[in-house]
N, C-alpha and C positions, 0 to 999 in steps of 0.2 A: 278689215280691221287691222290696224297698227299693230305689230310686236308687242309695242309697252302694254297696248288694250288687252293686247291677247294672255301677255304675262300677269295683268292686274287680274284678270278671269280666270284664270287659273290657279291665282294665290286667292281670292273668295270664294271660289269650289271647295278647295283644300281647308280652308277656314268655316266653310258651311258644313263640311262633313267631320270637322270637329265638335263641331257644336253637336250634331246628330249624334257624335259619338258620344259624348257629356251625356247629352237627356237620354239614349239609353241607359247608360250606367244609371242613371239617376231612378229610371222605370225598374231597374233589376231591383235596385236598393229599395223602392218603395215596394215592389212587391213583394220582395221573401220580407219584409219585415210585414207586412199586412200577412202573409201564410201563417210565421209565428205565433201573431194575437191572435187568430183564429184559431192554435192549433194548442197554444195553452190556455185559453182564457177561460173556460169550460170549465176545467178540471183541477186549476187555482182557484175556480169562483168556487166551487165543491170544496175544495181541500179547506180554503179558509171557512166557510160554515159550518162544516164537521167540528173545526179545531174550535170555533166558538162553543157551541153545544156541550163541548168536553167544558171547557173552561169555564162556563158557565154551572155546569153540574157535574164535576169530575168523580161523584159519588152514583148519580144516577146504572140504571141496568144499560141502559143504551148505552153507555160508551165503551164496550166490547164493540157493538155493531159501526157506531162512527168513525172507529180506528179500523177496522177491515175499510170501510167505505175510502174511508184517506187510502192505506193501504192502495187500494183496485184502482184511486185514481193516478198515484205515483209508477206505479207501475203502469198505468196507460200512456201516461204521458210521457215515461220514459223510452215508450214502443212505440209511439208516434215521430221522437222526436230524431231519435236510432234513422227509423222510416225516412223521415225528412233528409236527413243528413246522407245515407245511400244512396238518394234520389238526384242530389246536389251536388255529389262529388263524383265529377266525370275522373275516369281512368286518363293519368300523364301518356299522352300520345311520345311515341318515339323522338330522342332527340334527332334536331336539325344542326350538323356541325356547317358552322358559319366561321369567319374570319373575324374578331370583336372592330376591327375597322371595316369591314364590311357592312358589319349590323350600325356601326355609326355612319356611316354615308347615307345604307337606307332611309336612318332616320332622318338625319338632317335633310336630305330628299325633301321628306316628306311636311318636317317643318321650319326648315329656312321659311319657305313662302309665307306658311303660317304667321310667322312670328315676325314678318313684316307687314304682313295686313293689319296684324295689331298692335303696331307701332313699335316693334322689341326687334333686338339684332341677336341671333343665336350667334356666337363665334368660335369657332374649334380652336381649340390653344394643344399646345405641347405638339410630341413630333408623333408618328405615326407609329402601330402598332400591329405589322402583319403575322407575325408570329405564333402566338396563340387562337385556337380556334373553341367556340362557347355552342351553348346550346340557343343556336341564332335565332329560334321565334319567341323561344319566352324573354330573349333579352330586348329583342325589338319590342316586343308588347309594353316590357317596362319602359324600357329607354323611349318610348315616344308618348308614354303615360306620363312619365315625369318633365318629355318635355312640353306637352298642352299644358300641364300643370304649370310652370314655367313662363309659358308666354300667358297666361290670364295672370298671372302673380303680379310680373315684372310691373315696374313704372311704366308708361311711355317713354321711348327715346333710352332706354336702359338699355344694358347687354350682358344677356345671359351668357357665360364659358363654360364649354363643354369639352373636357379631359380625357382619356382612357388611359390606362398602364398597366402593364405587365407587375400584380405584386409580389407574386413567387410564381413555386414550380405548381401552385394550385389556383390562383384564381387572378383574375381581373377586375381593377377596377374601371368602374366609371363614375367620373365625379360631374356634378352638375353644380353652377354658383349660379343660384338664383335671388337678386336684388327685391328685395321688399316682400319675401317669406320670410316668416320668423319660427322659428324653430319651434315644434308644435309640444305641449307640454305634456300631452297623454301618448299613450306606450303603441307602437306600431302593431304590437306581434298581437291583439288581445283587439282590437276594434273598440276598444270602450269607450262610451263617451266619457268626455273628458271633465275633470272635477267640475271647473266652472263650464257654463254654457259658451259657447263658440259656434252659435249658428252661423257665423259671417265664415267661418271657415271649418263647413261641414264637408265640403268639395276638397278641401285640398289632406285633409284626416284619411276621406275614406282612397283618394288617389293614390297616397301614401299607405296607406295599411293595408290594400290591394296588392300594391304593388312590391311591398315584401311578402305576403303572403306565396306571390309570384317568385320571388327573386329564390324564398325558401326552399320550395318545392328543386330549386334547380342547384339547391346547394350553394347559395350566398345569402344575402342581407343586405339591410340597407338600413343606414341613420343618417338623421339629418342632424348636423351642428352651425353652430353659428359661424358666417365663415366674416374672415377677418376686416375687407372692405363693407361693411355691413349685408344684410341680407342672410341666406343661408347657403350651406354646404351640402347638397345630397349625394351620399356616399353611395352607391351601387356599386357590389361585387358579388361576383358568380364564377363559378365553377369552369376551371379550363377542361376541356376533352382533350387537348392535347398540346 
């Protein structure tokens, strides 16, 4: 096999183990949101029949017992959901102090190839940044979250630009200009679906609202604005260790 054959085989690996990585996320999301309905829907179905009964006879002897009944079911379902939540939340593993140009080469590593199998040119702009060092796996987790995000977004034949810099004596950013995202209208920090429906872009909500919740935990954030040559701006910054 030829170099080039060999290079194209290993930018379709890298792009199949993308996808792999999308449809898990996708099976995670589908199934705590399936544990939820299962884990309220009981105890809502109770609570609203109780509260009918009241309102429908708010003089009868029973509605002493249907308000205990609401009562036992809010409080179960606040012990369930307590439960769920301690279940869900792994303890923050020890930072990994990384060099933030080092966690940008991994990435890009990882998907230059990517983002030419699907027809998108990732290009690193600005000058280099050895200096500060971050907490290098959650930055990789996002910085390569937002760039698969990135290369499904872009046009064909587009080119994503990918930034870092030093913004003070506390954090780093990275910025990412991605061509034909539009800057999403519901709020990162909160998952919520968004006023109007946007199922054409339930993928790139939850990549993004992920990926602050990520960015959080390590002491940054991230917004996304409209950036100037059209498209959008995503802002990641985090936390220097030194």
């Amino acid at each position: 096999m030829s170099s080039a054959a060999q290079e194209r085989t290993a930018e379709q690996k890298l792009a199949k183990f993308d996808d792999l990585r999308q449809s898990e996320r996708r099976a995670v999301s589908a199934r705590v949101a399936s544990v939820i309905a299962h884990l309220i829907g009981t105890p809502l179905h109770v609570i609203a029949g109780r509260a009918s009964l009241i309102r429908a006879a708010p003089n009868d002897p029973s509605v002493e017992e249907n308000a205990r009944r609401i009562e036992d079911q809010v409080d179960r379902l606040a012990r369930r959901i307590r439960a769920l939540i301690d279940y869900l939340t792994v303890p923050d593993s020890a930072a990994a102090e990384e060099s933030a140009e080092s966690v940008v080469s991994a990435a890009l590593s990882l998907y230059v190839p990517v983002a030419r199998e699907r027809g998108v040119e990732i290009q690193r702009v600005g000058g280099t940044s050895d200096g500060p060092t971050i907490d290098g796996t959650s930055a990789l987790v996002v910085l390569t979250s937002l760039l698969s995000l990135a290369t499904r977004v872009a046009p064909h034949g587009s080119t994503c630009e990918l930034s870092v810099t030093p913004v003070d004596e506390r954090h780093v950013l990275f910025e990412l200009i991605v061509p034909g995202l539009e800057p999403p209208t519901s709020r990162l920090d909160t998952l919520e679906p968004p006023d109007q429906p946007e199922n054409s872009r339930i993928d790139e909500l939850q990549v993004l609202s992920v990926s602050w919740a990520i960015a959080r935990r390590s002491g940054g954030t991230i917004e996304v604005v409209r950036a100037e040559r059209g498209g959008s701006s995503i802002r990641y910054s985090t936390a220097r260790l030194s």
